[in-house]
N, C-alpha and C positions, 0 to 999 in steps of 0.2 A: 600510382593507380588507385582508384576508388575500390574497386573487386580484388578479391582472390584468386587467384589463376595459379598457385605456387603449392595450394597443400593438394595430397596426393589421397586420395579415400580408396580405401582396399575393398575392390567391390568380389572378390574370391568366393565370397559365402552371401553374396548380392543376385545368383543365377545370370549377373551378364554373360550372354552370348560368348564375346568373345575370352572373357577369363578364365571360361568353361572348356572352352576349345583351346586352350593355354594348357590347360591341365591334361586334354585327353590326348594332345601329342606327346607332351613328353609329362606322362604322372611325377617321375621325381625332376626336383627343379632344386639348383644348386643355387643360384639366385634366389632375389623375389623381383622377377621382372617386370616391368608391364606393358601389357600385348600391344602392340601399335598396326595391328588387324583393322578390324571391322570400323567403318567411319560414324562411332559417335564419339564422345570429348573426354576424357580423363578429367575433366574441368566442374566444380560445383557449380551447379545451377544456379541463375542469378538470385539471389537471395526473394527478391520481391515477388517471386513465382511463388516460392514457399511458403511466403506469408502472408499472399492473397489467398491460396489455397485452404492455407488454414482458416482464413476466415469467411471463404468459402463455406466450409464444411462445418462452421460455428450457423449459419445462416440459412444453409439451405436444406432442400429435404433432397435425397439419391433416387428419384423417382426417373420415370422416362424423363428426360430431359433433352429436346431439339436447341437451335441455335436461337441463338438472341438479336434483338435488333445493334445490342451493344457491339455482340460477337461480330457480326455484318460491317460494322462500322471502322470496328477496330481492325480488321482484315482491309476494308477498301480503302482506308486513311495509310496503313502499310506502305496500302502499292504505290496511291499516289507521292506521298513523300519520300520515298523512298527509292522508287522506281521509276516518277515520272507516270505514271501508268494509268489509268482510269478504270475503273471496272464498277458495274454495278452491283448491288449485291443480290438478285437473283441470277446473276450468272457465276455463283459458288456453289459446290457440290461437295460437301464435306466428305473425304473416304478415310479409311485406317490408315492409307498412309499411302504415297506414290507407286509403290510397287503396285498395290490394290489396283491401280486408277491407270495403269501401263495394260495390265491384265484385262481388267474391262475394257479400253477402249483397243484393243488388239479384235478383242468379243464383238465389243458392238460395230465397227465399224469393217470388218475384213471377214473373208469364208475361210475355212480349211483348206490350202492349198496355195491360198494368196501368196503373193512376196511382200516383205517387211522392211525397208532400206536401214541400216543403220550404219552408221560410224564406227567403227572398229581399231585399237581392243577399247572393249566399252562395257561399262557397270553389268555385271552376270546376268540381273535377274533381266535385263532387256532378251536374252534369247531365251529364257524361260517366258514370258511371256507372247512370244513370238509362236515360238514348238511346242508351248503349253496349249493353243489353240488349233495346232496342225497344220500353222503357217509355217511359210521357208522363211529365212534369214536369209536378205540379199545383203552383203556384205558388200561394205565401200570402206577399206582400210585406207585411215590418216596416213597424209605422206611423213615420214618420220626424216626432219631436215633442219639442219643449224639449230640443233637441240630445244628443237619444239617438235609441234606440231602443224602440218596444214591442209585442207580438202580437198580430195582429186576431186575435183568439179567436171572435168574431164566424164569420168565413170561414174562420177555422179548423177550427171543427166543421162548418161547412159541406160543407168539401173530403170531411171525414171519411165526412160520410154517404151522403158520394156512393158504389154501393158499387165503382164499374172502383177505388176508391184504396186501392193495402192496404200500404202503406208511408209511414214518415216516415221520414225524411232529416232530423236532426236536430243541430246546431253547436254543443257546449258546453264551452266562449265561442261564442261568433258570429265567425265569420270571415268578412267583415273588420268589421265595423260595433265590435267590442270589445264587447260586451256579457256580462255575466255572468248568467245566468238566474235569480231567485231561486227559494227553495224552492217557495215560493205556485206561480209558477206552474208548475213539472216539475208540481208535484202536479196542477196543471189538465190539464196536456197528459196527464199517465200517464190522470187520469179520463175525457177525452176519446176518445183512440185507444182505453181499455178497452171505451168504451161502446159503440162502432162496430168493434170489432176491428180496428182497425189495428196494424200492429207498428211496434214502433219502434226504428232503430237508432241510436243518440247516437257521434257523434264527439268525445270527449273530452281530443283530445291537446294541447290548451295548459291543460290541467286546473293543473297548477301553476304557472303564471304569472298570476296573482289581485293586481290593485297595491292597497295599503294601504283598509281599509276596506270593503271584498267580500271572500265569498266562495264558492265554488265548493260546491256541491253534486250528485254524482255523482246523474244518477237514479235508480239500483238504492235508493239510499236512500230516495226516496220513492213506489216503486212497491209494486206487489203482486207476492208470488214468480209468481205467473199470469201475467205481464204477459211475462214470458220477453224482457225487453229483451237486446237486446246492446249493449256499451259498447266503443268502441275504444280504447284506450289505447297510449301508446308513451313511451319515453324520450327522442326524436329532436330536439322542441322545447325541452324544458327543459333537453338534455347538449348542444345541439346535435351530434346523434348520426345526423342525418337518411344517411347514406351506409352508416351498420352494416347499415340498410335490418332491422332490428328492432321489432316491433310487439305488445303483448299483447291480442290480442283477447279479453273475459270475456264468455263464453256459460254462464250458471247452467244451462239445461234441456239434456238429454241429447240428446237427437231434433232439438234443432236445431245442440247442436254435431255431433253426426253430421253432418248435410245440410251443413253450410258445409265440414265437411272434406272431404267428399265431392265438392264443387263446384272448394273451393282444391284437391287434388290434392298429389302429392309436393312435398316442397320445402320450406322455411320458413326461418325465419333462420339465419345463419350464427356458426358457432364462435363467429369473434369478435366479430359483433351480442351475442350470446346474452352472452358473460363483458362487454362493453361495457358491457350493460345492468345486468349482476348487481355490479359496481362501484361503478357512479350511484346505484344505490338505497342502495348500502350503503355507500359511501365521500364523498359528492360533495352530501349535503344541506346543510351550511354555502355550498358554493360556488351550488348552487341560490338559496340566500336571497338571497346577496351579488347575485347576478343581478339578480331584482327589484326589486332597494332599484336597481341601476343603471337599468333600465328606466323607474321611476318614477320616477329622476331627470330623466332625456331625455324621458320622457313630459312634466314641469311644464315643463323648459328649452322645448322644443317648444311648450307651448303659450301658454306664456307671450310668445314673440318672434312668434308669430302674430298673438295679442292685440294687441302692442303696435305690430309694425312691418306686419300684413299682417291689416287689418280685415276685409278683401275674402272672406278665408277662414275659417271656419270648423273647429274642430275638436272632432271627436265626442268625448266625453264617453268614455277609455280605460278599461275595469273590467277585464280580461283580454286576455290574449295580450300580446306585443311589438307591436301592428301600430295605427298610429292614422291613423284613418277621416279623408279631409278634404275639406267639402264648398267644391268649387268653383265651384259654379254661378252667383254672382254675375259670375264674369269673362263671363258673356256667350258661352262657349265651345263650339262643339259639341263631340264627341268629338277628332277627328281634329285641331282646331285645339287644344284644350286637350292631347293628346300629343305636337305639333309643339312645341309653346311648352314643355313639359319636356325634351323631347328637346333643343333647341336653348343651351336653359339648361344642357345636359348632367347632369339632373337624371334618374336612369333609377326609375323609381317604379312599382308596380301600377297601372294605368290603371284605373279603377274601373266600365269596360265590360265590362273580364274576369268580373265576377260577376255579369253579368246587367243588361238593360236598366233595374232600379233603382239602379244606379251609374252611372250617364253623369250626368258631371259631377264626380263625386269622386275623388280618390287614394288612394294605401292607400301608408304609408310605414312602412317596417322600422324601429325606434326598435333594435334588438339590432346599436349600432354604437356604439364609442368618440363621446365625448362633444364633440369637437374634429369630429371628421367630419361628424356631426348638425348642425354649429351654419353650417360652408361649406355645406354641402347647404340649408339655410333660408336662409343668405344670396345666393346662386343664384337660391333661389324670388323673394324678394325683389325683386330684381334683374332677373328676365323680368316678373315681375307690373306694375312699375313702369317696366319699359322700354318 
């Protein structure tokens, strides 16, 4: 391989999130592990970010700084090659980052009281944006079957026709369960929420991380221009870029990028988010590739020593994202017993309560970590499971 994907950078005295939150569960640490928590990469940034940046900052002045026609270019060239996808570029909305752009369109498009439809268990911050605006969370829990996932469509239209639900909250991939959605069904859901007017906002930011044999299909591609979806998009999973705090929001219809910008307010990414991301698109796709092919190595490595040394457990069935779902419910464990017995193994993981009473009992483990680190970290699990 061209990149590095193998050295390990001790980000402890770095203020990452999650290293910090490594430390505040258990202060003494008989290892020196590294947390497979929070989903951004354990991976050096591709090299040519760092040193467009610096030449960046040899070149430019830090003044107010808006987006470029390069920045435009280098985002809609993305989607099309990438995705198949056409977008113009006034229909980007640059936010901090897709939580940001969850939150506002919960704002601008729903009242206090409304219902929210979503996918369940599903990425935290979707009910924080939901109950952050005084909306309900109508929940439509995945059927959990032949070690995946699939959609009661069933209760799906159900939720729809109810009419307080005028929102979907929508995860494509699925975070955490890894799922990739195929065309078939966007198309059911696009005909669905059309038929009952629900809107629907798709969060799309592990859009290119798709392991061998899936893949991704943006739903603009299988909507109707009526359908006036918004898709969120960002560079932040695939550059791990998550700190540029950089995000493309694509709103096609005018009146509702209106009302979202109206709602976001001053502000948006910064200078160097903004050249970050006009880099990645255009400099940093070989190192994208090399990404996944590494992920989908740790994906098989991973489920293969589960397989073989830890029957006990279960592992979902990975089609996208870095993040592999794992059901533990055979150990017998409630919540707080099954996080003490990680915690203790010094094993810092997503506790699978964080997305909702459909994950008590499962884990959620960052596979975007050198391949040596992944293999302690299973031999750990190992190790409390059988102790």
């Amino acid at each position: 391989m061209k990149y590095d994907f193998t050295t390990l950078i001790d980000r402890s005295t770095h203020g990452s999130g999650k290293w910090d939150g490594m430390r505040e569960k258990k202060p003494e640490l008989k290892y020196s592990p590294v947390p497979l928590s929070v989903a951004d990469m354990e991976f050096k940034n591709p090299p040519e970010i760092a040193e467009g940046l610096k030449e960046f900052m040899d070149t430019h002045i830090l003044g107010y700084t808006g987006p470029t026609k390069e920045y435009y270019d280098a985002v809609c060239a993305w989607m099309e090659r990438r995705h198949n996808w056409h977008i113009e570029p006034d229909w980007i909305v640059g936010t901090h980052g897709v939580v940001e752009a969850l939150k506002v369109s919960v704002e601008a498009y729903c009242k206090p009281g409304e219902g929210v439809i979503t996918f369940t268990p599903v990425y935290y911050p979707f009910y924080m944006a939901i109950e952050g605006h005084g909306c309900k969370v109508a929940r439509c829990p995945l059927i959990y079957k032949d070690n995946t996932y699939i959609i009661d469509f069933d209760l799906f239209e159900k939720l729809c026709a109810e009419e307080n639900n005028k929102m979907l909250l929508l995860c494509s991939p699925h975070n955490p369960v890894g799922r990739v959605w195929s065309a078939e069904e966007l198309t059911r859901i696009c005909d669905i929420c059309r038929k009952h007017k629900v809107r629907i906002i798709s969060d799309e930011i592990h859009f290119d991380i798709i392991m061998p044999g899936f893949k991704h299909t943006t739903i603009h591609n299988v909507a109707k221009p009526s359908d006036n979806i918004i898709v969120c998009t960002a560079p932040s999973k695939t550059f791990n870029l998550a700190t540029m705090q950089t995000s493309n929001i694509i709103i096609p219809d005018e009146e509702d990028r209106k009302r979202f910008k109206e709602i976001l307010g001053f502000g948006g990414p910064s200078a160097l988010g903004l050249e970050a991301c006009r880099i990645a698109y255009t400099r940093c796709e070989e190192w994208a590739k090399e990404m996944v092919q590494v992920i989908d190595g740790n994906r098989q490595a991973a489920v293969d020593f589960i397989a073989e040394r830890l029957p006990e457990i279960k592992a979902i069935e990975l089609q996208g994202t870095y993040l592999l779902w794992l059901d533990c419910t055979a150990l017998g464990k409630n919540k707080e017993e099954l996080e003490n017995m990680m915690v203790e193994a010094e094993l810092f993981l997503d506790e699978g309560y964080m997305f909702g009473d459909e994950g008590i009992g499962f884990e959620r483990v960052n596979l975007a970590v050198p391949r040596d680190e992944l293999m302690k970290a299973l031999e750990r699990l190992e190790k409390a499971v059988k102790g």
